[in-house]
DSSP file (Angstrom, degrees, kcal/mol; ACC not computed):
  #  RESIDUE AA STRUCTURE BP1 BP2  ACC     N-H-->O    O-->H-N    N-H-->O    O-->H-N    TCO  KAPPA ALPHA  PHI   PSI    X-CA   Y-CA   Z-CA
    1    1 A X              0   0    0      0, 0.0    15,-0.1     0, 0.0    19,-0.1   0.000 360.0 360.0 360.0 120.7  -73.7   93.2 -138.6
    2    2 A X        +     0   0    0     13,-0.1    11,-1.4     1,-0.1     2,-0.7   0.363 360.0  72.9 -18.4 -34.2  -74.7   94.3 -142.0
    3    3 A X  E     +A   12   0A   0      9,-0.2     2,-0.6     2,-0.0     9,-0.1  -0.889  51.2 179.0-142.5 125.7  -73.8   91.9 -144.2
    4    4 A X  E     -A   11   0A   0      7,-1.4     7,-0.8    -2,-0.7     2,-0.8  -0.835  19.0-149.9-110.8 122.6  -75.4   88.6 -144.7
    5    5 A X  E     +A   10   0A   0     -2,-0.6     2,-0.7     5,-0.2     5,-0.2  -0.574  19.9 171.5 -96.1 122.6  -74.6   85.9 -147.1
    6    6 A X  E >   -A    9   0A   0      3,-2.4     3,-1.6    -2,-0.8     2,-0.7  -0.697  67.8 -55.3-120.0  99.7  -77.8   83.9 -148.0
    7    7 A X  T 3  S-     0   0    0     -2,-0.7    27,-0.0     1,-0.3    -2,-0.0  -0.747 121.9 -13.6  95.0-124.9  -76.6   81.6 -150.9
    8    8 A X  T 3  S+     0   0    0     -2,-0.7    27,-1.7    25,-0.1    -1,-0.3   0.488 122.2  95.7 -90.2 -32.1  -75.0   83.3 -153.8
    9    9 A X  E <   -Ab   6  35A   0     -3,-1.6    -3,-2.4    25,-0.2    27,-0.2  -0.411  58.1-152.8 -73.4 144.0  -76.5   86.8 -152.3
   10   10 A X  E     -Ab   5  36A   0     25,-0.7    27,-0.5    -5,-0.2    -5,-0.2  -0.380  13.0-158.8-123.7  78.0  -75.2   89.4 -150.3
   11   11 A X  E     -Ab   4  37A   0     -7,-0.8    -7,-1.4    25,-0.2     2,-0.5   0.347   3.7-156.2 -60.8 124.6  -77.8   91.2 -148.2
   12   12 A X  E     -A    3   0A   0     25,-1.8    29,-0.8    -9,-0.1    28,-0.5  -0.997  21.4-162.8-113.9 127.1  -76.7   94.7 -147.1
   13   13 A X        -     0   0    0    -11,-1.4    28,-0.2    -2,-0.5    29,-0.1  -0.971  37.4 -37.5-123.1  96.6  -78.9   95.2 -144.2
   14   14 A X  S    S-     0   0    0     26,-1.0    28,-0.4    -2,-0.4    -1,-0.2  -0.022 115.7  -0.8  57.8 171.4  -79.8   98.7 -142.2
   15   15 A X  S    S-     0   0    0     26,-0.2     2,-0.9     1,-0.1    29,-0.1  -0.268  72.5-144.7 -80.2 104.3  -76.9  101.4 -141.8
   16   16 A X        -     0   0    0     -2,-0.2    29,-4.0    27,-0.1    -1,-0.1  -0.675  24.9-168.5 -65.4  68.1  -73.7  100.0 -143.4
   17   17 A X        -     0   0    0     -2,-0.9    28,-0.5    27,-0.1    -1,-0.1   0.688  38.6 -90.0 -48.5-158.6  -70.4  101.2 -141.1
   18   18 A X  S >  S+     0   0    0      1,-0.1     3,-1.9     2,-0.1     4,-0.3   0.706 119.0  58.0-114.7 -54.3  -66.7  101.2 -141.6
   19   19 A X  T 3  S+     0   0    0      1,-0.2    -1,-0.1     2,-0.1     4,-0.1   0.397  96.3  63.0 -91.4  13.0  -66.1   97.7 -139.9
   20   20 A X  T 3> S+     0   0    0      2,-0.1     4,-1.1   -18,-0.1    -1,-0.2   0.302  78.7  85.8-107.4  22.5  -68.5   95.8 -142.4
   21   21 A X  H X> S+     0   0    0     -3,-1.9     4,-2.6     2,-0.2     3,-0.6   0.974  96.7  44.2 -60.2 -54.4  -66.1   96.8 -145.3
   22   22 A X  H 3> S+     0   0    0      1,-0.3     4,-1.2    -4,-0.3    -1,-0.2   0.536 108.4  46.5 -82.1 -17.8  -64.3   93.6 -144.2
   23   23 A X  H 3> S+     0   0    0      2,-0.1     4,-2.1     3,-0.1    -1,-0.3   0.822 115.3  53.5 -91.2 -29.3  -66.9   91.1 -143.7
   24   24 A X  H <X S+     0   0    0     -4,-1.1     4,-2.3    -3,-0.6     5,-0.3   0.974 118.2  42.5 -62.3 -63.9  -68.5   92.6 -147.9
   25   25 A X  H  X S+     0   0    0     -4,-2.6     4,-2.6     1,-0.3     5,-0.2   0.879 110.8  49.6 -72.9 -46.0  -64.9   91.9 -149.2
   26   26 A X  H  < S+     0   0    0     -4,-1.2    -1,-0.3     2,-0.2    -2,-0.2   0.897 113.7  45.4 -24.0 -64.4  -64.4   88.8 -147.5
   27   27 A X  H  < S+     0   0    0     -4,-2.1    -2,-0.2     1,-0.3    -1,-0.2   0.739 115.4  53.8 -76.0 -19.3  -67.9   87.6 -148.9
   28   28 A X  H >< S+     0   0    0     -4,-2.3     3,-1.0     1,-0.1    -1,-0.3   0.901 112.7  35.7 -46.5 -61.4  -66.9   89.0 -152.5
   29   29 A X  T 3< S+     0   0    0     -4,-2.6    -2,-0.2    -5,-0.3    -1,-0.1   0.282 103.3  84.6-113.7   6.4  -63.9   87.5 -153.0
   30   30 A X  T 3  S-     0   0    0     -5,-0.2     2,-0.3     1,-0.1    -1,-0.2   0.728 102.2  -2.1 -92.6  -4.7  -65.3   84.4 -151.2
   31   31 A X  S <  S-     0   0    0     -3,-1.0     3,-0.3    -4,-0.1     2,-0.3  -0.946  76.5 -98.7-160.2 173.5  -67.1   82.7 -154.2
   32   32 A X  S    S+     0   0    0     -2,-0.3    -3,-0.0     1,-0.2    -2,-0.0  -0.719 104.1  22.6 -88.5 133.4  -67.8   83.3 -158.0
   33   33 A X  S    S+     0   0    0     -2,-0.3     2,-0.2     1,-0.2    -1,-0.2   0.777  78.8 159.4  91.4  11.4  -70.9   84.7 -158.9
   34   34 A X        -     0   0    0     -3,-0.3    24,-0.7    -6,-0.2     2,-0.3  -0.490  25.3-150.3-130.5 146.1  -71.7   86.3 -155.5
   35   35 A X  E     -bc   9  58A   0    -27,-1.7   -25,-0.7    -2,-0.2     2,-0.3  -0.813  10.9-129.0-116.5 156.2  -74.6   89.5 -155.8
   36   36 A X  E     -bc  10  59A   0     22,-1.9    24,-1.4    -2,-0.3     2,-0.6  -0.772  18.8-160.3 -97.5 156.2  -75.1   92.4 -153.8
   37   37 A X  E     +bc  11  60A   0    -27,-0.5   -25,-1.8    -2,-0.3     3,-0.3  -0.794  12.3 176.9-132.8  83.2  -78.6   92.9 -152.5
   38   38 A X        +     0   0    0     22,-1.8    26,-0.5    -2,-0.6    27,-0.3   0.092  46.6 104.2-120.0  36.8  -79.3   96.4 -151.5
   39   39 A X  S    S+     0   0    0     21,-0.5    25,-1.4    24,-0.2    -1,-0.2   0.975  88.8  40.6 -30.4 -79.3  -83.0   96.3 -150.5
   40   40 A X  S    S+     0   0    0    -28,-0.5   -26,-1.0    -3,-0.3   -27,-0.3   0.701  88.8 118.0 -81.9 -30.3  -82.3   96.4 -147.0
   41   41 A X        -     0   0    0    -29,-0.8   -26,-0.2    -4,-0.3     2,-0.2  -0.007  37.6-175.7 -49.9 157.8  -79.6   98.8 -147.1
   42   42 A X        -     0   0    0    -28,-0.4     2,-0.4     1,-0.2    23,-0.3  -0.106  67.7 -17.9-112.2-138.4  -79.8  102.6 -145.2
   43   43 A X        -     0   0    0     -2,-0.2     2,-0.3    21,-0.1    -1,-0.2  -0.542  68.8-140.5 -76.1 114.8  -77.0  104.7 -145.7
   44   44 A X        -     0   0    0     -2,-0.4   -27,-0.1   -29,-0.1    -1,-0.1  -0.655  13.4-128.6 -96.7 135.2  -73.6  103.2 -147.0
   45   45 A X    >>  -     0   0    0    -29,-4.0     4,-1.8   -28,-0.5     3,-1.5  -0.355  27.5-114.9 -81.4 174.8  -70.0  104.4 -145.7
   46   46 A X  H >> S+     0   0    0      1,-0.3     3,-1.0     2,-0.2     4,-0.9   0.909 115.5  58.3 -56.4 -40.2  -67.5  105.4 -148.4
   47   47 A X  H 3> S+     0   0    0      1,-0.4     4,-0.6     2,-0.2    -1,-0.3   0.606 109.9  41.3 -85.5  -1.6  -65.2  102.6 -147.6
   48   48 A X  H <> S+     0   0    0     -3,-1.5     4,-1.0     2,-0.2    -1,-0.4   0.781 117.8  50.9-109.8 -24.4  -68.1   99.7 -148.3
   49   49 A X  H <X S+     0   0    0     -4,-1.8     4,-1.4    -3,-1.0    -2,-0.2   0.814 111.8  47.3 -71.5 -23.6  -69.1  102.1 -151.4
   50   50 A X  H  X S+     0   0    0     -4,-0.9     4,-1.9     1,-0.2    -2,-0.2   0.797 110.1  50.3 -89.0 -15.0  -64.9  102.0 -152.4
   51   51 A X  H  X S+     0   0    0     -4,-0.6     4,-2.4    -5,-0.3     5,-0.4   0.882 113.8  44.7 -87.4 -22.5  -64.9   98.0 -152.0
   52   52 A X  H  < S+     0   0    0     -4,-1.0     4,-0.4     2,-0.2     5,-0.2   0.917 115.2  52.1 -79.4 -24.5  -68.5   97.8 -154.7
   53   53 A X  H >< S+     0   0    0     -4,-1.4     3,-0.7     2,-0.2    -2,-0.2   0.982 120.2  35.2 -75.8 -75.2  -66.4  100.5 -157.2
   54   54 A X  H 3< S+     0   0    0     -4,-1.9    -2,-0.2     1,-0.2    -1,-0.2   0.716 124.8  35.9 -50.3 -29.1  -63.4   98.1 -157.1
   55   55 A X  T 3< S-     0   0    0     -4,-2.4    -1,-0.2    -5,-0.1    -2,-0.2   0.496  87.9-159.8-106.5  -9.6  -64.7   95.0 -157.0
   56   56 A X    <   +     0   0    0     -3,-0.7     2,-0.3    -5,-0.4    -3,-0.1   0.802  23.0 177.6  34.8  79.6  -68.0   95.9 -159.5
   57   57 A X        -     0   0    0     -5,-0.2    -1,-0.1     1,-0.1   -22,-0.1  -0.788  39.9 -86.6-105.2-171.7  -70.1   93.0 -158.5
   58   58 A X  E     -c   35   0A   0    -24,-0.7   -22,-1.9    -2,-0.3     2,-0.3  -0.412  47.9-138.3 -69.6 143.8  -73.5   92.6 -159.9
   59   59 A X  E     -c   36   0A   0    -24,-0.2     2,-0.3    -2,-0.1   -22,-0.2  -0.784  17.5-161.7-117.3 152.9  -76.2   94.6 -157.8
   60   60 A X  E     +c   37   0A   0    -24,-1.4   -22,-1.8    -2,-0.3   -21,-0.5  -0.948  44.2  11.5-131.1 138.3  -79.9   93.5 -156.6
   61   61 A X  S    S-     0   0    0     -2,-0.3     2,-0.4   -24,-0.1   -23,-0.1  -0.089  87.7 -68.7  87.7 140.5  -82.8   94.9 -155.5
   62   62 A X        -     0   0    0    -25,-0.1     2,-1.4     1,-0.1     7,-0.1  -0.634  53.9-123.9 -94.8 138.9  -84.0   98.7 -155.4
   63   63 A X        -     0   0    0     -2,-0.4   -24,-0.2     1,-0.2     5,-0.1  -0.531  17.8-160.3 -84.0 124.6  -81.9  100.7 -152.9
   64   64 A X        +     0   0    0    -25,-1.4     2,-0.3    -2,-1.4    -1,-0.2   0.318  66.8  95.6 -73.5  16.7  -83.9  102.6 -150.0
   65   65 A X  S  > S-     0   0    0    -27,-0.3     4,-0.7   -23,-0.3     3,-0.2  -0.807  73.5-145.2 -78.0 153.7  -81.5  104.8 -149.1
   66   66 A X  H  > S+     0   0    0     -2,-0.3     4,-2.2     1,-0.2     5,-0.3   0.910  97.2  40.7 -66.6 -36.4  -82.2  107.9 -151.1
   67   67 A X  H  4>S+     0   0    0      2,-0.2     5,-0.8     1,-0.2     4,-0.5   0.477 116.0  47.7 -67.6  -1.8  -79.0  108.9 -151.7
   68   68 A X  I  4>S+     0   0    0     -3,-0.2     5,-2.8     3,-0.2    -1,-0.2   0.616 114.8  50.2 -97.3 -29.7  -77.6  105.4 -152.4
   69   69 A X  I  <5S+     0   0    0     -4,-0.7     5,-0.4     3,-0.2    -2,-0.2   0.973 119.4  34.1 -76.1 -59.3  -80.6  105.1 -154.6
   70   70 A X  I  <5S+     0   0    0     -4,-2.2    -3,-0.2     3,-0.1    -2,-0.1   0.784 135.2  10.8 -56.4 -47.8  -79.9  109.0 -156.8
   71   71 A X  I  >5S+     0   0    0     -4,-0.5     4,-0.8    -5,-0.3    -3,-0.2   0.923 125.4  41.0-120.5 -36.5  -76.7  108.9 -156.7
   72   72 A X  I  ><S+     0   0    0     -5,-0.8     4,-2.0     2,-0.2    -3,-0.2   0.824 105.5  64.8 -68.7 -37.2  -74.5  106.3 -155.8
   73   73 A X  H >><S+     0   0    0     -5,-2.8     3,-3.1     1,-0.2     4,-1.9   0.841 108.2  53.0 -63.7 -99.6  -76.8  103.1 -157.8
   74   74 A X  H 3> S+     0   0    0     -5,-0.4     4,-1.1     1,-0.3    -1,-0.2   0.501 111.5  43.9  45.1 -56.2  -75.6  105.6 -161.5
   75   75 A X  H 3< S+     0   0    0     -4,-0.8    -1,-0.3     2,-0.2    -2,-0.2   0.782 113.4  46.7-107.0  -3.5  -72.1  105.5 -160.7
   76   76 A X  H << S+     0   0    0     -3,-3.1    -2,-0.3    -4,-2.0    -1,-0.2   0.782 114.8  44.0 -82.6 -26.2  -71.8  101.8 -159.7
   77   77 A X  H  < S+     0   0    0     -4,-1.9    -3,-0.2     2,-0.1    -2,-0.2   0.771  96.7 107.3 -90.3  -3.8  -73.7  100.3 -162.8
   78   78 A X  S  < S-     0   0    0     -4,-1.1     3,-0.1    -5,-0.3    -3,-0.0  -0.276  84.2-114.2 -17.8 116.7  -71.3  103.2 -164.7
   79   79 A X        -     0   0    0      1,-0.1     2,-0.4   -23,-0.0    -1,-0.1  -0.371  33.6-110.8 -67.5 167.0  -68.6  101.1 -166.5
   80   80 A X        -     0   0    0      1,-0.1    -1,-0.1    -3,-0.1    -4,-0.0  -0.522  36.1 -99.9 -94.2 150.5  -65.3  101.8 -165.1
   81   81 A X              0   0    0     -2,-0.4    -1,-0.1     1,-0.2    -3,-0.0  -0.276 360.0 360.0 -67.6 144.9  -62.7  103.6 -167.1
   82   82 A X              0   0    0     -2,-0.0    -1,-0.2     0, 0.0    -2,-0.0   0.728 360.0 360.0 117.8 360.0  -60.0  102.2 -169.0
């Protein structure tokens, strides 16, 4: 599994599938205050990118995917429209 809650953080860990959407939303919506940590991440699927666009929490940590890093990091700290 991908996603680890240590405290208040929420470590995305190595290549981040379709069936850790639900264990991220869970640990979102499970406290106030709750960070993403995306050090450790590799390459994120869409559906764990649609749950960080909807739920816009705060992100930590430089990402090492490159593409997470170029493109995706730009449109999440992006305010949302509206």
């Amino acid at each position: 599994m991908s996603v680890r809650l240590d405290g208040p953080v929420i470590c995305l860990e190595g290549e981040c599938r379709v069936e850790d959407t639900e264990p991220l939303l869970a640990a979102l919506q499970g406290g106030p205050g709750r960070v993403v940590d995306l050090s450790g991440a590799g390459p994120l699927h869409a559906a764990i990118v649609q749950v960080l666009l909807a739920l816009r929490p705060p992100l930590s940590g430089p990402a090492r995917d490159p593409f997470t890093a170029r493109w995706l990091l730009p449109l999440l700290a992006a305010k949302p429209p509206g």
